[in-house]
C-alpha positions, 0 to 999 in steps of 0.5 A: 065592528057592527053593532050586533058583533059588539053585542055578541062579544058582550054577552060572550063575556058575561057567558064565560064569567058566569062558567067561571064562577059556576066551575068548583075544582079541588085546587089541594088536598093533603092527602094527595098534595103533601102536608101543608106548611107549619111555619106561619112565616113560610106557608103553602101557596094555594093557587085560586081562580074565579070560582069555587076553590076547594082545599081539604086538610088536616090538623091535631096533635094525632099521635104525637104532642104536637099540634099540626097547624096549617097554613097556605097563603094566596093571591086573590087577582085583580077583577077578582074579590074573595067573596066566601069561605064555606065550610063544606062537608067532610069537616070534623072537629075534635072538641067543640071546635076548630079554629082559622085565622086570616091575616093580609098579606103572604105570611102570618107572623102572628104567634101560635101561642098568642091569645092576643089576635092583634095582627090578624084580619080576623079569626074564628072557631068553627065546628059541625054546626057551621057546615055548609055555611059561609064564616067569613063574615064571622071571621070579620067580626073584630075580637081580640085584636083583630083588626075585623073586615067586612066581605067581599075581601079585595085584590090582594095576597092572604095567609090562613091559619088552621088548628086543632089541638085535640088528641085526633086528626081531625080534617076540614073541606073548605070554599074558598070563593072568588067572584068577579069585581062588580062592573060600575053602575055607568058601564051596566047601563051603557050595556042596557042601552046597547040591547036596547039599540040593537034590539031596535035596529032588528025591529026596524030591519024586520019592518023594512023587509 
């Protein structure tokens, strides 16, 4: 393969990360999808890809005594890390707040009924204040129990936790982002010094013509 056809494949990959990530798209939405699981140990699978995934739902006790919890789980691929978790708009909270839990893994065994998070990644109350903003750096901070992280989170399987135990319905609109693994320095450079040569040869076969 020639230089400048080496080239090219490159910066076609590059191209398509960047679509990739530019890309958002609704991957659920309860109220077209179905209603997300309430057992913590048996959660709705979500499918993500790199990008922008939007998952949109409701939680509360609505008409009944029982609170709704929510919860999903899903598989961040390998090259792939969760980057973000933005609340977006369209998010209402019944009280003051809402709260989300994160625990490793494909289910969330944690009790509902705990005041202990022992067992969690992380977890956090969000509200009004928090749209359009990313909290999964606040998710990571350690509190309770949890054991706290530090984004971006890596390859793996991770379960959510969603509640609200107002007297209403109240909904949430969340991001979920997964970016690309950043390439090692090594590679980034042996790329710089492969625009370099190519923009050299195009040089020097401009001279010649």
């Amino acid at each position: 393969m020639s230089l400048r056809c080496i080239l090219r494949v490159a910066l076609f990959g590059v191209a398509c990360g960047l679509v990739a990530n530019s890309n958002a798209a609704l991957v659920y939405d309860e109220s077209s999808t179905g209603d997300l699981s309430n057992n913590g140990l048996s959660p709705t699978f979500v499918s993500l890809s790199a990008g922008a995934n939007e998952i949109r739902g409701s939680t509360g006790k609505g008409t009944t005594t029982i609170a709704d919890r929510d919860y999903f789980t899903v598989s961040v691929p390998v090259g792939l890390q969760f980057s973000s978790l933005v609340v977006l708009p369209g998010t209402s909270v019944s009280g003051e707040s809402s709260f989300i839990g994160l625990q490793s893994g494909s289910q969330l065994s944690v009790s509902p009924t705990t005041s202990d998070a022992t067992g969690l990644l992380g977890w956090r109350h969000y509200s009004s204040v928090d749209l359009n903003k990313d909290i999964l750096p606040s998710i990571g901070v350690p509190a309770n129990g949890s054991a706290g992280f530090t984004p971006p989170l890596p390859a793996g399987n991770y379960a959510f936790w969603v509640q609200d135990t107002g007297s209403d319905s109240p909904t949430y609109n969340f991001n979920l982002v997964l970016s690309q693994v950043p390439e090692p320095a090594s590679l980034n450079i042996a790329l710089v010094g492969l625009v370099v040569v190519a923009a050299a040869v195009g040089l020097r076969r401009s001279y010649q013509a």
